[in-house]
C-alpha positions, 0 to 999 in steps of 0.5 A: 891841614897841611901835607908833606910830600916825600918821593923819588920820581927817579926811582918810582912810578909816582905820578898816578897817587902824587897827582891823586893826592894833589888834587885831593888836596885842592879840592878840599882846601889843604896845602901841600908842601913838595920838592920841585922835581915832583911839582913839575910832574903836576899837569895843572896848579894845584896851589902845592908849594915848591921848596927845595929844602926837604927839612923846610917841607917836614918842618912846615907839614902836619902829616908827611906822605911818602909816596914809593916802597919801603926804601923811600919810608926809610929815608922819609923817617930819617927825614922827620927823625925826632920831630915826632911828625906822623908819616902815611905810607904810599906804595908805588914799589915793590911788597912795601910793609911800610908802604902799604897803602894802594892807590885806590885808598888815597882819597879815603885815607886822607879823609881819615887823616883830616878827620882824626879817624886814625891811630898812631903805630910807633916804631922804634929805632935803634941807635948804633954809636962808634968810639969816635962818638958818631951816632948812626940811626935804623929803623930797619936794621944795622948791617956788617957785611962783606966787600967783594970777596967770596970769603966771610967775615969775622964779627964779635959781640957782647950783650950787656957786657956779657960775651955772645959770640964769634960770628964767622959768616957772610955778615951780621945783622941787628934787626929792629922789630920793624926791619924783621920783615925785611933782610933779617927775613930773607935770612931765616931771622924771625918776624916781630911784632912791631911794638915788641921791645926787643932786637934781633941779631941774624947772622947772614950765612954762618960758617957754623950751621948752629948758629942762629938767630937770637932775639934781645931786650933792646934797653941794654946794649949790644957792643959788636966789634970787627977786627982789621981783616985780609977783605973790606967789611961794610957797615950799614944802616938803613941801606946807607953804607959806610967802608969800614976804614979804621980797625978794630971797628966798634959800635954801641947799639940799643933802642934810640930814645924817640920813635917814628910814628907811622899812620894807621887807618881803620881797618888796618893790621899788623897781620892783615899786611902780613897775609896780604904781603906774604901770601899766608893762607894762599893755596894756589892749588884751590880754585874759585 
């Protein structure tokens, strides 16, 4: 079988599982294909192939492997966009939802992987298109905010033709399922199971106290429109951030028309990354 790596040794502590993975790999008699700043990490060959084309590294793999936090699983995901290849997260940052597999599950995961012995748990994105005809892709969220200023914004949007709101707030988010997890929920916006059709609209600090999150069918379109105002507004996606330049600003978003497939191993869950993440269930006042 052949595995594609994908990390940031810049950014993350990557060398403990990408050294694991690569010797697994040797061991067994499977290729892995890499960039160069992470081949040079190597401390001996492990027969890994060196290509300074990530395109060429998800093209030539079967299973694509990224190893760092929920940032680097974004970026691995644009990546393999609709190739359709299935991607295993490895967590070497932070609370990683996405990358949610430990250090010490590599060997047996990636037995499992070779097996067959796992599931596939597709993730849809959302598509967000402007007037110009520019398409713009999130696994996680669409993100208007403000630019260096103190005061808010102001944010329009209709669903399905029909008029929602006038948001007056420090900005706006439209969550897919799987980035409920993330911004949308240091926002106070819900969690959502990840095969729920639906997307989120979270207002991040709304002048208005009543308005509030709202949860809708992601076949149908959410048009949102930013008017030209004294302050910059941002738009984002997935972390990349585009300066808004042209006034009004509009944008077309509903569900995209493939999925990224994330690996699921025996035993994993939904809710079991939920409890562990979030600590649900903890009382830190019982002691064992």
């Amino acid at each position: 079988m052949r595995f594609g790596i994908i990390a940031n040794p810049d950014k993350y502590a990557i060398r403990e599982p990408l050294v694991q993975i690569c010797n697994w790999c040797s061991r067994n008699g499977h290729e892995i294909y890499l960039l160069p700043s992470l081949h040079s990490i190597l401390d001996n060959e492990t027969g890994a192939v060196s290509t300074n084309d990530e395109a060429t590294i998800v093209a030539s793999s079967d299973v694509i492997i990224g190893i760092g936090g929920d940032g680097t699983m974004l970026y691995t995901a644009r990546l393999v966009g609709m190739s359709g290849k299935p991607i295993l997260g490895v967590n070497s940052g932070r609370l990683g939802f996405l990358a949610n597999l430990q250090h010490d599950e590599i060997d047996s995961a990636l037995q499992n992987i070779v097996t067959g012995t796992f599931s596939l748990d597709p993730r849809s994105l959302l598509t967000a298109t402007d007037t110009s005809g520019k398409t713009y892709y999130a696994l996680n969220e669409f993100l208007f905010s403000k630019k260096g200023t103190p005061a808010m914004i102001i944010i329009e949007a209709w669903y399905d033709g029909d008029y929602i709101n006038r948001y007056w707030a420090d900005g706006l988010i439209i969550a897919t399922p799987t980035g409920s997890t993330a911004y949308n929920l240091s926002s106070n916006g819900p969690i959502v199971a990840p095969s729920t059709d639906v997307m989120i609209l979270t207002p991040i600090c709304p002048h208005t106290l009543t308005t509030r999150p709202i949860v809708l069918r992601s076949d149908k379109e959410v048009k949102i429109r930013v008017v030209s105002q004294p302050h910059e507004v941002l738009f984002s996606y997935d972390g990349q951030v585009y300066e808004i330049a042209e006034y009004p600003f509009e944008v077309q978003i509903k569900r995209s028309n493939f999925t990224v497939n994330m690996i699921q191993l025996p035993g994993q869950s939904y809710f079991d990354t939920l409890r562990t993440k979030l600590m649900w269930g903890k009382d830190y006042r019982e002691r064992t």
